[in-house]
C-alpha positions in Angstrom: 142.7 76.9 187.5 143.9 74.8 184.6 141.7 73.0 181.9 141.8 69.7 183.8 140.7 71.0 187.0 138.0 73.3 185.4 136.9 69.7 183.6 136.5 68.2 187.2 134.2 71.0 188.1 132.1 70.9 184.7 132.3 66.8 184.9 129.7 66.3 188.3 127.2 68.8 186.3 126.9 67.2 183.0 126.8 63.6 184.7 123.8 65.0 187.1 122.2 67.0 183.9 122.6 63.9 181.9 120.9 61.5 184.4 117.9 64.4 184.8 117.6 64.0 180.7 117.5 60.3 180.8 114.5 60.3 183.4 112.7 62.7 181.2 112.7 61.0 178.1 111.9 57.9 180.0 108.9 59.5 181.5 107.8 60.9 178.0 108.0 57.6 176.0 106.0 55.7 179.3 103.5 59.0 178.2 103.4 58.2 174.4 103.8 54.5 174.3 99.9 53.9 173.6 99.8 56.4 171.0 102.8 57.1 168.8 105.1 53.8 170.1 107.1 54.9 167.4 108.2 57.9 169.4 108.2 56.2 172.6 110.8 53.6 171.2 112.9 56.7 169.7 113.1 58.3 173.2 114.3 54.8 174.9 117.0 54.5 172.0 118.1 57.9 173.0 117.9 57.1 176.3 120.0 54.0 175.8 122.5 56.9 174.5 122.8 58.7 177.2 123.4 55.4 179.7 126.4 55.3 177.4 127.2 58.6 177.7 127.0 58.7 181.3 129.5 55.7 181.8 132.0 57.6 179.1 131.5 60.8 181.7 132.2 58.9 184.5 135.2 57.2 183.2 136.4 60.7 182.2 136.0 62.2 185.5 137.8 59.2 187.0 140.8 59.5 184.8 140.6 63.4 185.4 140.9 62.6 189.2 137.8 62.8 190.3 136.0 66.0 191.1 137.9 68.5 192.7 137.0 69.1 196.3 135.9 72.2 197.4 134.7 73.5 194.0 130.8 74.0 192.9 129.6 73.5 189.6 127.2 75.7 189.5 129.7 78.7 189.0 129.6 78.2 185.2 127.5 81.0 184.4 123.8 78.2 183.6 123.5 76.0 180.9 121.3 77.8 178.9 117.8 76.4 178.8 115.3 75.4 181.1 113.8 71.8 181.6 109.8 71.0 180.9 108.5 67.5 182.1 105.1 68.3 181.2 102.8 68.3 178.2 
């Protein structure tokens, strides 16, 4: 498998991974918005981020050829860490 094709596996995980992120920090700023709004408006900039992340990973994928059939993205060996949504 060559560098583009493994890309078109990886590409469907990070858009996915990406989206989940967004929704937490969206949930976390809707948490903290009474009491730090400060925070809460840093989480929705970086939230803002990540829309613009996801279009820039999606127009990558595209170009790339879309994801390649057949293939799971799961096979990458984890990403590493582990997701809290909760306080």
């Amino acid at each position: 498998m060559n560098d583009l094709d493994k890309l078109r596996v990886m590409l469907p995980h990070w858009i996915e991974h990406n989206l989940g992120h967004g929704a937490e920090f969206s949930q976390w700023a809707d948490k903290l918005t009474a009491d730090t709004p400060e925070v809460a408006e840093l989480l929705r900039r970086a939230v803002n981020s990540l829309q613009d992340a996801q279009s820039a990973l999606e127009d990558a994928l595209g170009k790339a050829g879309g994801p390649l059939e057949g293939k799971s993205h799961h096979g990458h060996g984890g990403h590493g860490h582990h997701h809290h949504s909760s306080p």
